[in-house]
C-alpha positions, 0 to 999 in steps of 0.5 A: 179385493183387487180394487183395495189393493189397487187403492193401497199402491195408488196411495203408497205411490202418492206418499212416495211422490210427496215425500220425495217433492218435500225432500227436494224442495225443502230438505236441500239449503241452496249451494251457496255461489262465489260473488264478489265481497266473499271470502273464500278458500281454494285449492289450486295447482299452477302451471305453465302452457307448457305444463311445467308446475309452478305452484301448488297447496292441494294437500296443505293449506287452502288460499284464503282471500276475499274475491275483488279485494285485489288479494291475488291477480285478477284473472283467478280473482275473476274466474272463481267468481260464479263457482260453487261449493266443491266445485273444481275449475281450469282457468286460464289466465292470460298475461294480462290478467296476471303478472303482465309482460316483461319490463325490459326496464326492470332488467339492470346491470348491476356492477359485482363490486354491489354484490358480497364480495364482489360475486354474483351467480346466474340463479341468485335472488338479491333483495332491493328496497325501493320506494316502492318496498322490496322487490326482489331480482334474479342473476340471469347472467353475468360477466367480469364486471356486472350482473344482469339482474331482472326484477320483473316477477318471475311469472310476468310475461307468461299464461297461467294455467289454474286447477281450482276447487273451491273448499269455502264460502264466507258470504260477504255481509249484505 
């Protein structure tokens, strides 16, 4: 009577290691990974090495965009490659792998009488088109006769610090 109990528990046992090999095995899709050609969709929160918070869409609309297409910089273009599913990441992007250093030729004197009637604000953004398309300046100071404009982006010069989670995968066509 003891030995068939003993046989009983050996086989529940082999049962129970099976099952749990096929389940491991077999019942799990692969996790699929970020790779270069895929379109993907990110949460992410922005901010300075000081922690100043320039941007944000946790609780709104994922960023959609296709890793290597140039859609955004390429610091977080290149540093959510190799992420998985669900799966959440800091980066740091230096400013070279962002909106690059500041251009001191990209900050102009522009004479008031350029401006609506002859009036410009420090923290006002004016539109320019060039040939370039449109680009666009803010007011860092201004005197009697000018405004400073600088239309360098805004985050040019400057380290970027990411909080990314990646919400989905769209595999590039092989």
């Amino acid at each position: 009577m003891k030995v068939k109990k003993l046989y009983i528990l050996i086989a529940v046992v082999l049962v129970a290691a099976v099952l749990g090999v096929a389940y491991f095995a077999l019942g799990r899709a692969p996790v699929p990974v970020v790779g270069t050609g895929d379109t993907i969709e990110v949460y992410y929160t922005g901010t300075l090495t000081n922690g100043t918070q320039f941007g944000s869409n946790f609780g709104g609309q994922p960023l959609q965009f296709t890793v290597g297409a140039n859609q955004v910089i390429e610091g977080f273009d290149q540093g959510v490659i190799g992420m998985k599913l669900n799966e959440t990441k800091n980066l740091t992007v230096p400013v070279n792998e962002a909106y690059g250093p500041v251009k001191p030729g990209l900050i102009i004197m522009v004479p008031l009488s350029a401006f609506k009637n002859n009036m410009a604000t420090v923290g006002m953004t004016i539109d320019d088109n060039t040939t370039n398309g449109m680009v666009q300046g803010i007011v860092t100071a201004v005197n009697s006769t000018a405004a400073t404009v600088n239309f360098n982006p805004p985050l040019a010069g400057k380290t970027l610090m990411f909080q990314v989670k990646v919400v989905g995968i769209q595999k590039a066509a092989t």
